[in-house]
C-alpha positions as CSV (number, residue, x, y, z in Angstrom):
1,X,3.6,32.0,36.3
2,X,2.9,28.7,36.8
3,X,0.5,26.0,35.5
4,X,-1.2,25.9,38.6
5,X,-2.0,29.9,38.0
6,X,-3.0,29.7,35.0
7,X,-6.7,29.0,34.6
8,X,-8.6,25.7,33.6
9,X,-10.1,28.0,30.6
10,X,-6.5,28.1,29.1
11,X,-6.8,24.6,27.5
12,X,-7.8,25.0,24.1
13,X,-11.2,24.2,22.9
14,X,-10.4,22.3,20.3
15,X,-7.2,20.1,18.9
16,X,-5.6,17.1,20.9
17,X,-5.4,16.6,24.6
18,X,-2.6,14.4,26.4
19,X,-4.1,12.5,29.4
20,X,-1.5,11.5,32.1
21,X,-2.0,9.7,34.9
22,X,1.6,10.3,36.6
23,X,3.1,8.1,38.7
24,X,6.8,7.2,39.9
25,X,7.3,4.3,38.3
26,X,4.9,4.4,35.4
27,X,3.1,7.5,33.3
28,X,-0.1,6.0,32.0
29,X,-0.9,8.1,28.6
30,X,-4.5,8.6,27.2
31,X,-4.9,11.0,24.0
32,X,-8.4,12.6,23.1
33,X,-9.6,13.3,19.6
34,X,-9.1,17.0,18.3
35,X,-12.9,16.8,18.7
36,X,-12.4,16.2,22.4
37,X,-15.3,14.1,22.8
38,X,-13.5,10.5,23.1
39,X,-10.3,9.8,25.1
40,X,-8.3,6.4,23.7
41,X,-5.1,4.9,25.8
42,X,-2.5,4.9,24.4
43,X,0.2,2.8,26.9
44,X,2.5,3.3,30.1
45,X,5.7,5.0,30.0
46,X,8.3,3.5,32.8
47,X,9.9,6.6,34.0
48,X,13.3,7.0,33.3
49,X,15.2,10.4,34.0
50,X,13.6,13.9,33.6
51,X,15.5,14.2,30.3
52,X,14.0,10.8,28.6
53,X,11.1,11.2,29.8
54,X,10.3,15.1,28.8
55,X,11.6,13.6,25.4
56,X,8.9,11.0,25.2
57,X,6.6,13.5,26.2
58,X,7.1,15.9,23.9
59,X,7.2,13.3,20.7
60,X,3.8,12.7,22.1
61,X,2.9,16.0,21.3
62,X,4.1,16.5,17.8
63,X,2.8,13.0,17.1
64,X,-0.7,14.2,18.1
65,X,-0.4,17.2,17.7
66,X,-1.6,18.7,21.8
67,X,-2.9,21.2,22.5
68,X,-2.8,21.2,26.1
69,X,-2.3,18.2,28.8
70,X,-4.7,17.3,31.5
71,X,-3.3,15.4,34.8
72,X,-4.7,13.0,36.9
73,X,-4.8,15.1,40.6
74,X,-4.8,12.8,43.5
75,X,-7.3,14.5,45.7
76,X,-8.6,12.8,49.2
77,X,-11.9,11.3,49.8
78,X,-12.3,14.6,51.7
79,X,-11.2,16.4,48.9
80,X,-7.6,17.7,50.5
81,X,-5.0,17.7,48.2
82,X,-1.9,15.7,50.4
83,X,1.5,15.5,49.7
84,X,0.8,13.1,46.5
85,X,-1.1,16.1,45.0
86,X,1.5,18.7,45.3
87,X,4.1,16.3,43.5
88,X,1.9,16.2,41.0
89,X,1.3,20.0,40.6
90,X,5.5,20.5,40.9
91,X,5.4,17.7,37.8
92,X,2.9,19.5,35.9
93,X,4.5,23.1,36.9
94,X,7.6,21.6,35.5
95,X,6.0,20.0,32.1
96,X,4.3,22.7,31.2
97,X,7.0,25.5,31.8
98,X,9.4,22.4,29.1
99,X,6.5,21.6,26.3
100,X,5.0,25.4,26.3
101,X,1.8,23.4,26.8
102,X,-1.4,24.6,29.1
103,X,-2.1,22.1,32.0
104,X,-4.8,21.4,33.8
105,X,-5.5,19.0,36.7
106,X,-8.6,16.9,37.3
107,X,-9.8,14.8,40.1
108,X,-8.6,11.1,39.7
109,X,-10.8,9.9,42.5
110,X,-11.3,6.4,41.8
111,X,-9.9,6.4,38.0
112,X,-7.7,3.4,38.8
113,X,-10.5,1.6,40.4
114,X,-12.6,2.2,36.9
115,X,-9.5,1.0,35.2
116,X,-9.4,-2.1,37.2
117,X,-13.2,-3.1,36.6
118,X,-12.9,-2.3,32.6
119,X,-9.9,-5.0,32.7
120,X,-12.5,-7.5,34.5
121,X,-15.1,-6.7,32.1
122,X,-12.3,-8.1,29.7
123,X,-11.6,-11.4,31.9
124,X,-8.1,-9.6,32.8
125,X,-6.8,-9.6,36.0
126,X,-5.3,-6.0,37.1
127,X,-2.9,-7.1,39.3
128,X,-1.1,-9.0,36.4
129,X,-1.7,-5.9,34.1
130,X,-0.4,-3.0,36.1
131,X,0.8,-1.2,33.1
132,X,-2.8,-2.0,31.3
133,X,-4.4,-0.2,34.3
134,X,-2.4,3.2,34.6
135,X,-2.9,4.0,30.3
136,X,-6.9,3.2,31.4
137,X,-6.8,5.3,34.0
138,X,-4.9,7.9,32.1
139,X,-8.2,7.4,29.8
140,X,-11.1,7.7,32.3
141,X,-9.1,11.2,33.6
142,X,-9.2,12.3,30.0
143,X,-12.5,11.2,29.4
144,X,-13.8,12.3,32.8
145,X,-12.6,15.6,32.2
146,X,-13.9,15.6,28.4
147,X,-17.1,14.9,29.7
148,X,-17.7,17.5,32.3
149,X,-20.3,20.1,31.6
150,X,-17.9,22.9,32.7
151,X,-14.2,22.2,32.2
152,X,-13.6,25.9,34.1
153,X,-14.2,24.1,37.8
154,X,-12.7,20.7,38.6
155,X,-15.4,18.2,39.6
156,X,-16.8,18.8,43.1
157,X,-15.7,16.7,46.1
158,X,-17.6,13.6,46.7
């Protein structure tokens, strides 16, 4: 089975959640509460090999003790998942099968867009704080996903 069969439902309802917004070249990390009412950034991994990185990721998890991981989906405006989308899934297939973790993934329509105005609020300018924006955006995920009435359907398409 993989994390994309298993249902939303199987992230716990309480205890830590790891945000990620995944990229290539950077992993922006969020980290809820045990609560998991507020989502906090907690900073950009540069990606390194599968092995360094799955080790970062998993100190993560002891460190704060998750309970399951949500991902950042990249879903079109039309809400088609493209090739982007399904390298995410085979990321979070593969992360969840290593950490023994739940996953689940949630729309990330505009969360580094969000980031980028939250660093303007600031007087920070988000091209010259790249790694500043994916850990925010890694943040709104989590906290979009925190916030949603029901957690057992992603977010409908714009």
């Amino acid at each position: 089975m993989t994390s994309q069969d298993l249902p939303i439902t199987s992230i716990p309802a309480y205890g830590a959640l790891l945000g990620l917004d995944y990229g290539t070249k950077r992993l922006g990390v969020a980290v809820s509460n045990s609560e998991q009412t507020i989502a906090a950034p907690v900073e950009t991994w540069t990606v390194r090999t599968p092995e360094r990185d799955l080790k970062y990721v998993k100190e993560l998890i002891d460190d704060y003790r998750v309970v399951g991981i949500v991902i950042g989906l990249p879903v079109r405006l039309s809400g088609v998942e493209g090739d982007k989308a399904a390298e995410v899934r085979r990321y979070g297939d593969w992360l969840a099968s290593a950490v023994k973790r739940p996953v689940a993934y949630w729309d990330e329509r505009y969360s580094s867009m969000e980031a980028e105005v939250l660093l303007w609020t600031q007087g920070l300018s988000p091209t010259k704080n790249k790694e500043r924006v994916d850990r925010l955006a890694a943040q709104v995920i989590l906290q979009s996903y925190l916030d949603a009435p029901d957690r057992n359907s992603p977010p409908a398409p714009l």
